[in-house]
N, C-alpha and C positions, 0 to 999 in steps of 0.2 A: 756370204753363204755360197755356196755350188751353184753356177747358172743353169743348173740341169734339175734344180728342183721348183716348184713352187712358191715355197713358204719364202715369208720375208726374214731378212736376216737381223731383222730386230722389231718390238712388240710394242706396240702405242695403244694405249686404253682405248678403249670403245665405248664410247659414248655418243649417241647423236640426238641432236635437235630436233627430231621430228616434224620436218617441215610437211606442208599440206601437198597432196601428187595433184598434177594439174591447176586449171585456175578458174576458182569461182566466185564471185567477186559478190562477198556478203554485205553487211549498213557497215557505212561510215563513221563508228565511235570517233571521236575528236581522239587525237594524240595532243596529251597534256606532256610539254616538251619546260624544263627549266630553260631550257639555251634557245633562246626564239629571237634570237640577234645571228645572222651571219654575216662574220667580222669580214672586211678587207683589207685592215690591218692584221696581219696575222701574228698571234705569240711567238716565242721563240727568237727564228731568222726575222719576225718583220718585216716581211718583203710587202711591200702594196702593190696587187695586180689592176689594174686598170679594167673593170669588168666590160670594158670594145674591146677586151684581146678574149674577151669569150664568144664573138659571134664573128665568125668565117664561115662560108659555101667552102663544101668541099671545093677544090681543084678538078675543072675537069679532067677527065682520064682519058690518055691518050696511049693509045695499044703499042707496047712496047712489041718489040722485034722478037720472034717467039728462039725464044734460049733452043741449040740443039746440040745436047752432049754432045763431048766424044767420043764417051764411054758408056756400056751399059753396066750398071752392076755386076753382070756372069761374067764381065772383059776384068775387071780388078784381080789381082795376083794376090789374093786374098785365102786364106782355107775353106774348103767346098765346105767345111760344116758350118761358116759364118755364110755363104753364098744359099746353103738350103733355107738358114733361116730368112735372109731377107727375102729369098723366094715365097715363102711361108705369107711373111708379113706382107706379099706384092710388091713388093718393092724391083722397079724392071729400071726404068731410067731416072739417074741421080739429076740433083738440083744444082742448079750452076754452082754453088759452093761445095754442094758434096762432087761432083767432079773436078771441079777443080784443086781442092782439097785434099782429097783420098791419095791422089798419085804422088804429090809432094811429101806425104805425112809417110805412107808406104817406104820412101826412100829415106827416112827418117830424117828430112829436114825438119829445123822450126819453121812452123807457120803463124802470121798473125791474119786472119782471118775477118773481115770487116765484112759485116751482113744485117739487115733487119732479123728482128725476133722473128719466127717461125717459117725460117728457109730452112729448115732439113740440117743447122749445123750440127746437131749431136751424132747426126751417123757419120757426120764429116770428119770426129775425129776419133768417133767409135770402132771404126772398122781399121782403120791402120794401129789401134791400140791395142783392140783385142787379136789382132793378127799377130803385133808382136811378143801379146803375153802368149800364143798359142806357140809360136817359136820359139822363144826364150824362155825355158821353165824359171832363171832366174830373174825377169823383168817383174816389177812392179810401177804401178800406174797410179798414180792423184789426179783426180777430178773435183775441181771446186767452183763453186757455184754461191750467189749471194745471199739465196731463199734455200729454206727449207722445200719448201714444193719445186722448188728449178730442179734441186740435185735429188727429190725425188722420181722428176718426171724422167734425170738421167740416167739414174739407176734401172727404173722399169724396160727404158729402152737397152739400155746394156744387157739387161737380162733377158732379153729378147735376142739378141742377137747371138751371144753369146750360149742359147739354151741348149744345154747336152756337151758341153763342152768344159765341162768338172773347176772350171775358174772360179776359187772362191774371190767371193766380194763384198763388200760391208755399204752401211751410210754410215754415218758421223753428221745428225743434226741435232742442234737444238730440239728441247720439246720431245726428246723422250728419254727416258729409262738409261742409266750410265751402266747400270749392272749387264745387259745385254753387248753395250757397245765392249766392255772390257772383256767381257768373255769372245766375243769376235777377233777383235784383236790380238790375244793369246792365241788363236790361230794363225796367225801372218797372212792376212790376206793379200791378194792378191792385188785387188782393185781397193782404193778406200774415193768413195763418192762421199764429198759433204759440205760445208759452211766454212768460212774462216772462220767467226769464234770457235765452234765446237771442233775443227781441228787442233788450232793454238791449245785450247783449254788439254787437249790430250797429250799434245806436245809438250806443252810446258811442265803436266803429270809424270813426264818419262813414259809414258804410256801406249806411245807411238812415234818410233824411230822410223827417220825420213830418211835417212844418211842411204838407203840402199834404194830407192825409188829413181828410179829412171826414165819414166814421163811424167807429166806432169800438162794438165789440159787448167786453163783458166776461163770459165763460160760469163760473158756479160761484165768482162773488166770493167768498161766502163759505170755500171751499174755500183759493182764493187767500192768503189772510188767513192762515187757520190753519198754512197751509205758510213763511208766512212772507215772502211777497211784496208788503207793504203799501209800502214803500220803490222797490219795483222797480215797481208801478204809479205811482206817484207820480210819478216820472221819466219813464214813457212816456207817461201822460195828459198830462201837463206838455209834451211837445213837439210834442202833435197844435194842429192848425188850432185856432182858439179858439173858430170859428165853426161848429158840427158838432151831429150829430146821436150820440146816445149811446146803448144799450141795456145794463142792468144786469140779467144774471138770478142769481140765488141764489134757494137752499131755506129759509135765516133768514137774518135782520136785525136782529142786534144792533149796539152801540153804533159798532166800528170799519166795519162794513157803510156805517151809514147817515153816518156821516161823511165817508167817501171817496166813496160816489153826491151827497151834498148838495155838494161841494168842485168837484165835475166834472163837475153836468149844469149844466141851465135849465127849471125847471119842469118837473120830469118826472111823467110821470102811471103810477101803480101797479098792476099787473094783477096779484091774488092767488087763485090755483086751486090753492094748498097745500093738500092733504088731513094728515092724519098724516100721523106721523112712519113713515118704512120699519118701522122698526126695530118697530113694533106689531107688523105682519104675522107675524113670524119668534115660532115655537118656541125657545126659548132653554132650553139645558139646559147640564152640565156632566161630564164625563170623568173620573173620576179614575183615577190610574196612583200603582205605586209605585217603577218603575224606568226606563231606556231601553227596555229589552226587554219591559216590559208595556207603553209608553207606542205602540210600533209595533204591537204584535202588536191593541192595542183600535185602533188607524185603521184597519186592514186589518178589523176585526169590522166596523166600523162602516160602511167602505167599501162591502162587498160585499152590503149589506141592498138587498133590491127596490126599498125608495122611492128610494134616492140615484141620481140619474139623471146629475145634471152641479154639481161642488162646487168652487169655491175653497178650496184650505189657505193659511192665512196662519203662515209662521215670521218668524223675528225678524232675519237676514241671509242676507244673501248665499250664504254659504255654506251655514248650515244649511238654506238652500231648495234649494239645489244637491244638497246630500248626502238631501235628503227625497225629493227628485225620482227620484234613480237610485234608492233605497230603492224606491219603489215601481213603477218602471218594473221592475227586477228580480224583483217579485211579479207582474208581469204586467198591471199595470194600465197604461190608456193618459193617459198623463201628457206633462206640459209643464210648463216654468218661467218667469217673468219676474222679474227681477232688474235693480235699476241697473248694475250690473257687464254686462249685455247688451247688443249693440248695438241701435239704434233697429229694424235690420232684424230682429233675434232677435226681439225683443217684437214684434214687429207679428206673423209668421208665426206667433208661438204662440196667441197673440190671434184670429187667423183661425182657428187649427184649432179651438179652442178653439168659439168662436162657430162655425162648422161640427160641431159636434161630431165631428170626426175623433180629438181626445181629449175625454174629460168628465172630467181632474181638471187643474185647474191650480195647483200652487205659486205662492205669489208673498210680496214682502217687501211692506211697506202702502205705499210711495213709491210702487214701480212698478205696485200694482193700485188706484192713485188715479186716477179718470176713466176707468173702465173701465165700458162699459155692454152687460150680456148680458142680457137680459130673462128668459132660463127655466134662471138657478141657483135648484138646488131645496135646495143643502144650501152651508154656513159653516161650514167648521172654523178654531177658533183651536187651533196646533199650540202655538202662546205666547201667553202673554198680551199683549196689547196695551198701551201704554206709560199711555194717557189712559184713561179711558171714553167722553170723543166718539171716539177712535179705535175704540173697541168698536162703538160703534153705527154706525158709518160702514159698518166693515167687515158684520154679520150683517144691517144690510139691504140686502146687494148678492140676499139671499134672499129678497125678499118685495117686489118690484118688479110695476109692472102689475094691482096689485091682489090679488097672488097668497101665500098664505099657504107661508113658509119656512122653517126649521127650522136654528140654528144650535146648533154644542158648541165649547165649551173645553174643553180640559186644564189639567189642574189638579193638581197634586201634593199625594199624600196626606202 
């Protein structure tokens, strides 16, 4: 759609949950739970985590040396009408990666980009993109992302930037409506934000020709990877312009990382402002329970303590997120869910309350809270355990974001 308008350029049903606003903490009904065993052998992978790799102190925090650009945003050889907006949005001095970033991207090198989650990388490689669609009436741009909500949260800031400046632009996710996406597309957009399945699946339709696309941004490669889309990158890299401009960001770079950036750039030049790992920041401790009805009645203890302000619970499906969710909506608390089983529009508005805090607790299964970014969770509950231990650490430093010290717990059956 036109970044000079409003409306979104494709339509997710509307539905929501009705969670309770604020928190009143009514009787404690028992939650009558069938799964009142949390395994440490896990289905699937199998992995056995050793529940003393749940209880670490944070790391103390020692003041790093404070960053000072080189550059302020109004210094970027950018268009004034990309400089009004970020003006708009406040945006005065960039973040080590967006300075560092911008200038190289500008000059249309590849870059592979290596940063923690929520260091500013989308305007890192938004503004040298949208600069060059604004130059090049023939340039077009691919943005791909793991989550549905990552390449949401990309879009929104593209259309930020980019507002008043007539650039059509699309998503391509999963979990909505095809008839919309395909009526977009007959347009020739300009920008296509979206997923690897749901690009492949268009690709492979004939339904969206790569062959003339001349950047190409890949957010949280490594994430990509681990979910399993090394194949489905591979296919869609494979059908872009041969002659293009790249951006590669992830948090690590191991061996399939750098193999698929070395396969599909030119020369690309490395920007690393990785600090630790999230996962330092966060309290890590552990829960034990001995039955269903001990294992609710200690999250509701746990819930209601002064410091817990705004907390993701992570359960193991679909269902049992569903059945946790009305569990404590029924105690009074103000809750929400996201689940694959939701439609694209369900998770987005719960997402929004969520980050508004109109609720502070949100359920979620680990698919659907992958590429989630809310900077002020202050607490991580694992209601299960986690299949991996990178799925551990992914999940409890969604708490210690920003520099900010968080505090996560497992359950653990005695």
């Amino acid at each position: 759609m036109p970044y000079n308008s409003s409306r979104n350029s494709y339509h997710a049903s509307r539905s929501g949950s009705g969670a309770n606003r604020g928190r009143s903490y009514g009787g404690r009904n028992r939650y009558r739970s069938q799964n009142n065993r949390n395994r440490t052998m896990v289905k699937g992978r199998g992995q056995y985590i050793d529940p003393a790799k749940f209880v670490r102190p944070a790391k103390e925090r020692v003041e790093a040396e404070q960053y000072i650009p080189k550059h302020a945003f109004a210094d970027f050889d950018v268009h004034q009408l990309i400089k009004d907006n970020l003006e708009a949005k406040g945006y005065v001095a960039p973040s080590p990666i967006q300075d560092q970033t911008i200038p190289l991207g500008l000059e249309g090198k590849d870059v592979i980009g290596l940063a923690n989650t929520g260091t500013g990388k989308t305007a890192a490689f938004a503004l040298p993109v949208l600069h060059s669609l604004m130059d090049n009436p023939h340039a077009k741009a691919l943005i791909i992302a793991p989550t549905r909500e990552l390449a949401q949260q990309i879009e929104d800031e593209f259309r930020s930037i980019a507002k008043g400046s007539g650039l059509f632009g699309m998503l391509l996710i999963g979990g909505t409506p095809m008839g919309p996406q395909l009526r977009d597309l007959r347009m020739k957009p300009r920008v296509v934000i979206g997923t690897p399945g749901r690009i492949k699946d268009h690709l492979e339709r004939g339904t969206l020709h790569l062959g003339t696309f001349s950047m190409v941004v890949l957010d949280e490669v490594d994430r990509m990877l681990d979910m399993g889309f090394i194949d489905d990158m591979r296919t869609i890299l494979s059908a872009l312009k041969p002659q293009r401009q790249s951006f590669f960001f992830s948090a690590t770079m191991d061996d399939n990382v750098r193999h698929l950036i070395s396969t599909f750039s030119q020369d690309p030049v490395t920007v690393s402002v990785k600090t630790s790992d999230t996962s330092e920041n966060v309290h890590q401790n552990v829960i034990h329970y001995s039955s269903a009805n001990d294992k609710i009645e200690k999250l509701h203890d746990a819930l209601i303590k002064d410091e817990v302000e705004k907390v993701i619970i992570f359960d193991e499906t679909q269902r049992s997120v569903e059945r946790l969710n009305q569990e404590l909506a029924n105690r009074g608390f103000a809750t929400d869910a996201i689940h694959g089983g939701k439609t694209q529009g369900q998770r987005q508005r719960a997402l929004d309350k969520f980050k508004r805090s109109e609720v502070d607790i949100l359920v979620a299964t680990d698919v659907a809270a992958r590429g989630i970014d809310v900077k002020d969770i202050t607490h991580v509950i694992n209601y299960s355990i986690p299949q991996t231990y990178q799925d551990y650490t992914h999940r409890v430093g969604r708490a210690g974001r920003a520099g900010k010290t968080g505090h996560a717990y497992t359950f653990v059956n005695l």
